[in-house]
N, CA, C and O atoms as a Tripos MOL2 file, in Angstrom:
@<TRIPOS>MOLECULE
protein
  216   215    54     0     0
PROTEIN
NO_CHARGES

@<TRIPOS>ATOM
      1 N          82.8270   74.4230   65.6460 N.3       1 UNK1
      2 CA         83.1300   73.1550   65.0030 C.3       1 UNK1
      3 C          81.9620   72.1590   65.0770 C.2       1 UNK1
      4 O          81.6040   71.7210   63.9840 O.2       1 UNK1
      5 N          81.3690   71.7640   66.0470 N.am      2 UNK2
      6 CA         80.0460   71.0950   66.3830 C.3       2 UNK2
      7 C          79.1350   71.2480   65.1450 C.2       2 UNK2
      8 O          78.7210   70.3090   64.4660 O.2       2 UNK2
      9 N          78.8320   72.8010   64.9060 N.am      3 UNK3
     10 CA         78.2840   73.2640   63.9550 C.3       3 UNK3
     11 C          78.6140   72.5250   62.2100 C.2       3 UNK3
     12 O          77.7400   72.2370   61.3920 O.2       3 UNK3
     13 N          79.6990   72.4110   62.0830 N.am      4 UNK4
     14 CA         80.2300   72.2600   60.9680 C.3       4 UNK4
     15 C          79.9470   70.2260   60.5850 C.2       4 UNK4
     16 O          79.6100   69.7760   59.4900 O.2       4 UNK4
     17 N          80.1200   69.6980   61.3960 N.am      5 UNK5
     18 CA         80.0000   68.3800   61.8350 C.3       5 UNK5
     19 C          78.6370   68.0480   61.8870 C.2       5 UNK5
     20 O          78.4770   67.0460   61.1900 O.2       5 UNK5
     21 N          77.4530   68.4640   62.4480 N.am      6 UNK6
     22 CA         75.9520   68.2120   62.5890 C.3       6 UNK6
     23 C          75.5600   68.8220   61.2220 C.2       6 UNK6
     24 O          74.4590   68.4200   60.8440 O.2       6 UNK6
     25 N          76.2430   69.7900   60.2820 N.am      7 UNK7
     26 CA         75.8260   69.8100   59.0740 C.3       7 UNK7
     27 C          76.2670   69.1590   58.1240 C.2       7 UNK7
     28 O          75.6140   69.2860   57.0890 O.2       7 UNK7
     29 N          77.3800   68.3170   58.0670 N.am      8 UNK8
     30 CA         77.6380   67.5540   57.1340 C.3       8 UNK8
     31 C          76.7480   66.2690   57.6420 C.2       8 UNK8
     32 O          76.2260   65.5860   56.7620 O.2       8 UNK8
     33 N          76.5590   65.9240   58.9480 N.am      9 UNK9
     34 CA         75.6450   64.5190   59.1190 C.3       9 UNK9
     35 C          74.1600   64.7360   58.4710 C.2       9 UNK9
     36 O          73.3270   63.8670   58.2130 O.2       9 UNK9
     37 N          74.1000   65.7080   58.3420 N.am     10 UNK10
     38 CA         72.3630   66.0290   58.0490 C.3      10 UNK10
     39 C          72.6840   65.6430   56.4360 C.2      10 UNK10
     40 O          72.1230   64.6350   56.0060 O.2      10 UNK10
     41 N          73.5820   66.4190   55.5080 N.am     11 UNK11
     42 CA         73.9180   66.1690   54.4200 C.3      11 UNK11
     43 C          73.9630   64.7100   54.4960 C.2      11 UNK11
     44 O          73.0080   64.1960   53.9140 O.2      11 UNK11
     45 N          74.5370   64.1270   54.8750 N.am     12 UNK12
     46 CA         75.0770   62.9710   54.6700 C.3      12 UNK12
     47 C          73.8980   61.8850   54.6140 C.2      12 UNK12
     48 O          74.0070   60.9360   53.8390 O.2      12 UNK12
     49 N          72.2720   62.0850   55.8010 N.am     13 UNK13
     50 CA         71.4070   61.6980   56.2700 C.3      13 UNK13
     51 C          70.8350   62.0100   54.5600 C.2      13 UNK13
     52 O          70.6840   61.1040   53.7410 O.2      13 UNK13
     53 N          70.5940   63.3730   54.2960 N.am     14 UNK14
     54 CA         69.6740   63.5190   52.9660 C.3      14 UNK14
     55 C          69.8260   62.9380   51.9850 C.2      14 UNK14
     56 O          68.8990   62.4580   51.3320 O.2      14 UNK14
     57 N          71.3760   62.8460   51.6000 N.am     15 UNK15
     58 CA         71.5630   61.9190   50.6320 C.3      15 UNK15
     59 C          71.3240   60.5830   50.5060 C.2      15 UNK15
     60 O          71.2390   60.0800   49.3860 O.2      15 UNK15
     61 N          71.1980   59.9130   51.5440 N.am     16 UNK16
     62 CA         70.5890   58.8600   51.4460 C.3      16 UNK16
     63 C          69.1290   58.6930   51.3930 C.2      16 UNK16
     64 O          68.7500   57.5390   51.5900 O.2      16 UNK16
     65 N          68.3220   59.4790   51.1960 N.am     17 UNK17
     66 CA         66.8950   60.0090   50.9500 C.3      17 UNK17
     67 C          66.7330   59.3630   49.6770 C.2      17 UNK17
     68 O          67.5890   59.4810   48.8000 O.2      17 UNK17
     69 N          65.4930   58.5620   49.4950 N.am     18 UNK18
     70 CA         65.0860   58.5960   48.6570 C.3      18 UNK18
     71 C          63.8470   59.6340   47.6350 C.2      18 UNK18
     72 O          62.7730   59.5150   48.2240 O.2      18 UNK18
     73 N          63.6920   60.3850   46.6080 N.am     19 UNK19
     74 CA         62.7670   60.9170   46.6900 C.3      19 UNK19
     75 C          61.5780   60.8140   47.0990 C.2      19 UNK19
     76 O          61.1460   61.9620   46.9920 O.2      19 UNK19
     77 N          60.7070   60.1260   47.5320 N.am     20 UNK20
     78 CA         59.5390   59.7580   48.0870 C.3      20 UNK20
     79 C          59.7870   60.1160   49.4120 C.2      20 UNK20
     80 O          59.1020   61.0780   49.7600 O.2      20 UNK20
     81 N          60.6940   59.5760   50.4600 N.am     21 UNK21
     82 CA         61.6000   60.4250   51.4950 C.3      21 UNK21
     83 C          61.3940   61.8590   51.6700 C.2      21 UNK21
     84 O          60.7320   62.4240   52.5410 O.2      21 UNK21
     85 N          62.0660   62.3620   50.7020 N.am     22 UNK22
     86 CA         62.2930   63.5260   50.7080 C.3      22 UNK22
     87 C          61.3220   64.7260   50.3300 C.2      22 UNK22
     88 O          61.7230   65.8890   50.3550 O.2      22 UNK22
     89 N          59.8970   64.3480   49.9430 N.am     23 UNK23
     90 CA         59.1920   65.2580   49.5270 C.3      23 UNK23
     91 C          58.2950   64.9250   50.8990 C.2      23 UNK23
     92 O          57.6780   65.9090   51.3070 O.2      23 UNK23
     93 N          58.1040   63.5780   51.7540 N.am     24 UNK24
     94 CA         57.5240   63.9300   52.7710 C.3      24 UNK24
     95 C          57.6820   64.3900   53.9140 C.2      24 UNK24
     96 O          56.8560   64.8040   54.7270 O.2      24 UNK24
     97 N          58.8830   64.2970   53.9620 N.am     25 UNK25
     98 CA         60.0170   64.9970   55.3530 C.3      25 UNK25
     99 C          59.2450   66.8210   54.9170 C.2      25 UNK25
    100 O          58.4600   67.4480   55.6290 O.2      25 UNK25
    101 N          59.6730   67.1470   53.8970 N.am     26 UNK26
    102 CA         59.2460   68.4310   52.9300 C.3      26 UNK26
    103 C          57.9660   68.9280   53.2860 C.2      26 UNK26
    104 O          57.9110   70.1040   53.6460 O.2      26 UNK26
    105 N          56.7250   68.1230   53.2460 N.am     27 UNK27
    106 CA         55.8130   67.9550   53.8760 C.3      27 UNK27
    107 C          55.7030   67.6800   55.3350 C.2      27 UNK27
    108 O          54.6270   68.0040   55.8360 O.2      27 UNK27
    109 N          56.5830   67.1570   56.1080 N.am     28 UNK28
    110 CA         55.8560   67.6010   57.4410 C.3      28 UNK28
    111 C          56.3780   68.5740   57.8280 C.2      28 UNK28
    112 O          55.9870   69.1370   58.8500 O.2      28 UNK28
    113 N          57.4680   69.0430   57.0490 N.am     29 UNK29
    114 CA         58.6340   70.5960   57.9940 C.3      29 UNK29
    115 C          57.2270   71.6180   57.4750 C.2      29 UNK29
    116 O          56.6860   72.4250   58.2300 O.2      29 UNK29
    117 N          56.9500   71.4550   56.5310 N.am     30 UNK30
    118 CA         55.7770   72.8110   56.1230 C.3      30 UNK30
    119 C          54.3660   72.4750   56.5690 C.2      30 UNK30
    120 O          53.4830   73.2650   56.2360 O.2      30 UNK30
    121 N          54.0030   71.2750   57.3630 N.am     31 UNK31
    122 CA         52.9400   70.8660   57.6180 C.3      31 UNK31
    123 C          51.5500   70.6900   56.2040 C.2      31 UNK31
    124 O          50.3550   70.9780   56.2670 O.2      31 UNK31
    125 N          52.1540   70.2590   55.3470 N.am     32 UNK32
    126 CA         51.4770   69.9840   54.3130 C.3      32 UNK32
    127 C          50.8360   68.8420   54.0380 C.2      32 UNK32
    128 O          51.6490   67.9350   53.8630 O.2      32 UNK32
    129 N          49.4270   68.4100   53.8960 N.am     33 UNK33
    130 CA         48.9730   67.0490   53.9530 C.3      33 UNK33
    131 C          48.1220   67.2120   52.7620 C.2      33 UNK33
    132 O          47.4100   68.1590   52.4300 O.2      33 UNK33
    133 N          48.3980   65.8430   52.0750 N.am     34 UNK34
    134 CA         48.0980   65.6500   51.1310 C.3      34 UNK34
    135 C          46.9300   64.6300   50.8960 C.2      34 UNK34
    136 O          46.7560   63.6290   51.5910 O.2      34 UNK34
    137 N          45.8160   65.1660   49.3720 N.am     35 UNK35
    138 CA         44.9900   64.3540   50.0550 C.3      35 UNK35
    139 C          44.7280   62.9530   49.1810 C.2      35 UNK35
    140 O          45.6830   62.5180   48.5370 O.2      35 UNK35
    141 N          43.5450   62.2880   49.1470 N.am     36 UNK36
    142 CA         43.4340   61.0120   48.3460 C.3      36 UNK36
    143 C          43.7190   61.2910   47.1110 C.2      36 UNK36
    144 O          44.6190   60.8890   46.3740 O.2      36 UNK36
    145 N          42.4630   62.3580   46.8870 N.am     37 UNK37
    146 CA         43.2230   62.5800   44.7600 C.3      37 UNK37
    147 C          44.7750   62.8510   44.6580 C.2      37 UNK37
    148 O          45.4260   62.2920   43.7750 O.2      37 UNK37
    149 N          45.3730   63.7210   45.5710 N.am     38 UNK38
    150 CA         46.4900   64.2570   45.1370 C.3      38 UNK38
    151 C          47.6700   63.1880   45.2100 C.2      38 UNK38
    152 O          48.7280   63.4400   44.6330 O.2      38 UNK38
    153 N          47.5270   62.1910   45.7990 N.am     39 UNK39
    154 CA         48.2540   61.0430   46.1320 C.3      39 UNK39
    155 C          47.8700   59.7260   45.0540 C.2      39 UNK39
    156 O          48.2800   58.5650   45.0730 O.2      39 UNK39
    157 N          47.0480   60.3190   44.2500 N.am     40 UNK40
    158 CA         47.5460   58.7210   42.7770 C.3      40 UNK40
    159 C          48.0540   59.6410   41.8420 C.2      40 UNK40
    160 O          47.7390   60.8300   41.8030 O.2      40 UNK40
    161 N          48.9620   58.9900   40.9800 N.am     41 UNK41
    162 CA         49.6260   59.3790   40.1510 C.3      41 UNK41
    163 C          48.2820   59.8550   38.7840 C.2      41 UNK41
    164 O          47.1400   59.4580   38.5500 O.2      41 UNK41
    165 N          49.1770   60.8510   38.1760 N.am     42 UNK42
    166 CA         48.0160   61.1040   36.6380 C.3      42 UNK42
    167 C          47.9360   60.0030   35.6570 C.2      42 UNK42
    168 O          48.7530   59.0970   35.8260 O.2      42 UNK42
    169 N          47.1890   59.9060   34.7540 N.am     43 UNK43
    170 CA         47.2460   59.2530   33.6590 C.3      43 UNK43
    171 C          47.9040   59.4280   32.8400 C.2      43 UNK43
    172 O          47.9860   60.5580   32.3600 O.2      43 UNK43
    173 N          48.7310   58.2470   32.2890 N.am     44 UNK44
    174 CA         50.0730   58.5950   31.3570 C.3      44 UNK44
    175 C          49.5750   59.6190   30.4510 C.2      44 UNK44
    176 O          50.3580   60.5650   30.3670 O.2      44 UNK44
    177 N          48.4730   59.7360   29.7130 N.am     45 UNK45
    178 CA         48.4040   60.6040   28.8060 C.3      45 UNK45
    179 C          48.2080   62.1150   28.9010 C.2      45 UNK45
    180 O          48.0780   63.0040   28.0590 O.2      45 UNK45
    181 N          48.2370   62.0790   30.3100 N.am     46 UNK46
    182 CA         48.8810   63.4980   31.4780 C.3      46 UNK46
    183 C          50.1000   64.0440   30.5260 C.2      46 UNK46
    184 O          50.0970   64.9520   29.6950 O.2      46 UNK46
    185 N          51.3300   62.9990   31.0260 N.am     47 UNK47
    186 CA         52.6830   62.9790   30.7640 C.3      47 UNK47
    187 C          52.8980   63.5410   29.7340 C.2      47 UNK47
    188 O          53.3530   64.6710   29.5590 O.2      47 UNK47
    189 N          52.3950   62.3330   28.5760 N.am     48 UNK48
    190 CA         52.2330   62.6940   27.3100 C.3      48 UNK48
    191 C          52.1540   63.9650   27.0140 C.2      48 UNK48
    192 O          52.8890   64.2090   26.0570 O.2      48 UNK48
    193 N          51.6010   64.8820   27.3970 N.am     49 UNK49
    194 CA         50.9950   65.9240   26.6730 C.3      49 UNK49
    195 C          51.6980   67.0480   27.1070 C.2      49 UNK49
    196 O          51.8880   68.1170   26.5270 O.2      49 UNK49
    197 N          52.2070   66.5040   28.6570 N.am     50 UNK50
    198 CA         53.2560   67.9130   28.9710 C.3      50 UNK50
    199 C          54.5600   67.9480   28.1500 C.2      50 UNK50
    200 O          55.1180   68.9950   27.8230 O.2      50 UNK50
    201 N          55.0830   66.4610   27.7870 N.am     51 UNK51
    202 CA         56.3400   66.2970   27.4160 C.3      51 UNK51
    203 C          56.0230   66.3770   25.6390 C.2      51 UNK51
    204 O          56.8770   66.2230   24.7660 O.2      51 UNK51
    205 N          54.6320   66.6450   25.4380 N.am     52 UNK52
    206 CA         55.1890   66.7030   23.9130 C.3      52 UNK52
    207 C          54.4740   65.8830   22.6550 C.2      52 UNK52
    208 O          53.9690   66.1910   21.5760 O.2      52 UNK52
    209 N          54.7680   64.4050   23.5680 N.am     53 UNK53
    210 CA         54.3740   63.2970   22.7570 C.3      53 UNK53
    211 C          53.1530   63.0860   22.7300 C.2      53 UNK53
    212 O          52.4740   63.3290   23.7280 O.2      53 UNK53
    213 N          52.5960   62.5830   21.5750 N.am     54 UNK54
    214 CA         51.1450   62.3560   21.4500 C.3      54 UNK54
    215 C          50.8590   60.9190   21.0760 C.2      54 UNK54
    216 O          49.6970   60.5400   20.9270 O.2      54 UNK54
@<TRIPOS>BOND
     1     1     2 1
     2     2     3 1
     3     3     4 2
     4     3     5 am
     5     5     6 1
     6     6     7 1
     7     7     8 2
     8     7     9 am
     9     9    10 1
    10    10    11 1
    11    11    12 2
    12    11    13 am
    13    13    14 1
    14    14    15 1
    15    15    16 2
    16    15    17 am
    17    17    18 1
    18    18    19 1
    19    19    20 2
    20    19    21 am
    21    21    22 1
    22    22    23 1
    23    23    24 2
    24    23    25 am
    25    25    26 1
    26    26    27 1
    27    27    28 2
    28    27    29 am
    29    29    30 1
    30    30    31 1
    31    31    32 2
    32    31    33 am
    33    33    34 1
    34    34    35 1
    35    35    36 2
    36    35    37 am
    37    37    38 1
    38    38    39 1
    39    39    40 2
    40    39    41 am
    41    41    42 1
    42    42    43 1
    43    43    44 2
    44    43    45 am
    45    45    46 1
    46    46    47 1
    47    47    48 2
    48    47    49 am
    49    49    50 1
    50    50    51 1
    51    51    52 2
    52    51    53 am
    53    53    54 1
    54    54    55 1
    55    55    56 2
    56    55    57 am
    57    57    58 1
    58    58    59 1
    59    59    60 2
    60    59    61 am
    61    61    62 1
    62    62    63 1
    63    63    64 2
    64    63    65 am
    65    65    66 1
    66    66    67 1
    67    67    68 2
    68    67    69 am
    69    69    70 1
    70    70    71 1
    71    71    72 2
    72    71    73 am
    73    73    74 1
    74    74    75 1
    75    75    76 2
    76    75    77 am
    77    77    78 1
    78    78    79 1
    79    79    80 2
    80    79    81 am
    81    81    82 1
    82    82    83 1
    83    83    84 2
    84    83    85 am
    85    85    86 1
    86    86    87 1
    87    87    88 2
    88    87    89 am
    89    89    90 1
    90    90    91 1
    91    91    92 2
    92    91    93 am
    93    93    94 1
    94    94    95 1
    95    95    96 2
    96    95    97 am
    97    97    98 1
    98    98    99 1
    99    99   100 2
   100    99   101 am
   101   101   102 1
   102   102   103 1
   103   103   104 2
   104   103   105 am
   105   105   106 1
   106   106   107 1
   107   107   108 2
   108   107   109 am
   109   109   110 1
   110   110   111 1
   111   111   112 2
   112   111   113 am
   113   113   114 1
   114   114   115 1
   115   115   116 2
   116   115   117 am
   117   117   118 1
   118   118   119 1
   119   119   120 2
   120   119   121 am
   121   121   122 1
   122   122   123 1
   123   123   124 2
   124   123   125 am
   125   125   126 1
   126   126   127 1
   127   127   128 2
   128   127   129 am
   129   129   130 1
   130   130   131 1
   131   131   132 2
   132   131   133 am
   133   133   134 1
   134   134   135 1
   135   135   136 2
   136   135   137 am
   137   137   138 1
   138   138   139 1
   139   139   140 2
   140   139   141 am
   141   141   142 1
   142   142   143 1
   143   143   144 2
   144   143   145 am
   145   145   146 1
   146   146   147 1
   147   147   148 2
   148   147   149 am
   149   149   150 1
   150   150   151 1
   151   151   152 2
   152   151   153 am
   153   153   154 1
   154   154   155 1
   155   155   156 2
   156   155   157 am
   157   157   158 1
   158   158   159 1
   159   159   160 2
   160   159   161 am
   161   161   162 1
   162   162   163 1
   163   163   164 2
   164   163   165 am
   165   165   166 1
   166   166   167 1
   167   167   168 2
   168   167   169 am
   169   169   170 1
   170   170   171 1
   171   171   172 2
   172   171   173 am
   173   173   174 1
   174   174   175 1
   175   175   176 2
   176   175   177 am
   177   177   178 1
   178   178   179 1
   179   179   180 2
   180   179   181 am
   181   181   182 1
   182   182   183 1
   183   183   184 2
   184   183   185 am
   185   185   186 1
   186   186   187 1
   187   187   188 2
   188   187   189 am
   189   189   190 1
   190   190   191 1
   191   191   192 2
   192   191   193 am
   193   193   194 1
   194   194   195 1
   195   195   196 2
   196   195   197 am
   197   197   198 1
   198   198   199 1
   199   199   200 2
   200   199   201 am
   201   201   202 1
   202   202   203 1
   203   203   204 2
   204   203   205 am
   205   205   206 1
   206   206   207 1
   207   207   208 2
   208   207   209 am
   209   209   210 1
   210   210   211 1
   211   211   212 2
   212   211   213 am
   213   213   214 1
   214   214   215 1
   215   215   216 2
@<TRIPOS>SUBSTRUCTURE
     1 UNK1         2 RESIDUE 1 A UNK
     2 UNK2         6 RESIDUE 1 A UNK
     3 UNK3        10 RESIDUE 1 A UNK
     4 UNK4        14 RESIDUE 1 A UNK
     5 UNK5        18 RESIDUE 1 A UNK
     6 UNK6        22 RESIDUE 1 A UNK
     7 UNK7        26 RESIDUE 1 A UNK
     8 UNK8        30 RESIDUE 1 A UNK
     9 UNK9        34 RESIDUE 1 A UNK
    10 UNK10       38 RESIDUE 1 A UNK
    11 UNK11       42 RESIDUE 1 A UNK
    12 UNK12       46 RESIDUE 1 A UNK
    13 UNK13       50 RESIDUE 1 A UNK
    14 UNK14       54 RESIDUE 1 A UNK
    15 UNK15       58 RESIDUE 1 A UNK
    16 UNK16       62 RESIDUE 1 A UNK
    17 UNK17       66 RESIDUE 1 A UNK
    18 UNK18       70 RESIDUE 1 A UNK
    19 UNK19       74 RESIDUE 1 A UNK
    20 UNK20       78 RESIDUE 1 A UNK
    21 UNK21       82 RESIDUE 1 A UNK
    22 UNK22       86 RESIDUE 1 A UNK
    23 UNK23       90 RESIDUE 1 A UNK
    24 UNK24       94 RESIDUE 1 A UNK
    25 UNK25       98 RESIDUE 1 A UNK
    26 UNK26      102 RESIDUE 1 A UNK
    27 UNK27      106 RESIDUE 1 A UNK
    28 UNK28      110 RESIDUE 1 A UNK
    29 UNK29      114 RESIDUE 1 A UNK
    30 UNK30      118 RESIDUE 1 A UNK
    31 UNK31      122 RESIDUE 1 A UNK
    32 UNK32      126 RESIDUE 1 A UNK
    33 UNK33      130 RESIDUE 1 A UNK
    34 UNK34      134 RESIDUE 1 A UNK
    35 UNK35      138 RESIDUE 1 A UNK
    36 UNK36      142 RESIDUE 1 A UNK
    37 UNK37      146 RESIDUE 1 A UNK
    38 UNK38      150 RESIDUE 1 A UNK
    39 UNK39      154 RESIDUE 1 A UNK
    40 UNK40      158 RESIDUE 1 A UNK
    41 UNK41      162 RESIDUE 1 A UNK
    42 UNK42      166 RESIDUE 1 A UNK
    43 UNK43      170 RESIDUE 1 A UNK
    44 UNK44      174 RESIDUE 1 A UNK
    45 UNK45      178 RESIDUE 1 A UNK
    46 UNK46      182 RESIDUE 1 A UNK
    47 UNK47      186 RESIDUE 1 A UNK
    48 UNK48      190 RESIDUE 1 A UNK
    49 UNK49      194 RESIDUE 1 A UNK
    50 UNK50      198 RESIDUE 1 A UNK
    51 UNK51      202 RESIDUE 1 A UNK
    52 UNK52      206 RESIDUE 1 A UNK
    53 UNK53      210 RESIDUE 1 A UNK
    54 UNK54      214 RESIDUE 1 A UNK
């Protein structure tokens, strides 16, 4: 039962995660560090081009 109870709190903990949260928690369980380039966002016209729009 313990079991069943410490997994719904963890659930309960994640959901309140925000994504930004949640991809670095993600990152330290896999020990993943990220570096200056990979940490600014692309240029919208990145976006653009995956989604289509020109």
């Amino acid at each position: 039962m313990p079991i069943n109870v410490n997994n719904e709190e963890v659930l309960e903990r994640r959901s309140r995660e925000t994504p930004l949260e949640t991809a670095a928690r993600l990152r330290a369980e896999f020990g993943i560090v990220l570096s200056e380039q990979a940490r600014k966002p692309l240029p919208r016209p990145v976006y653009d081009e995956l989604s289509g729009d020109d």
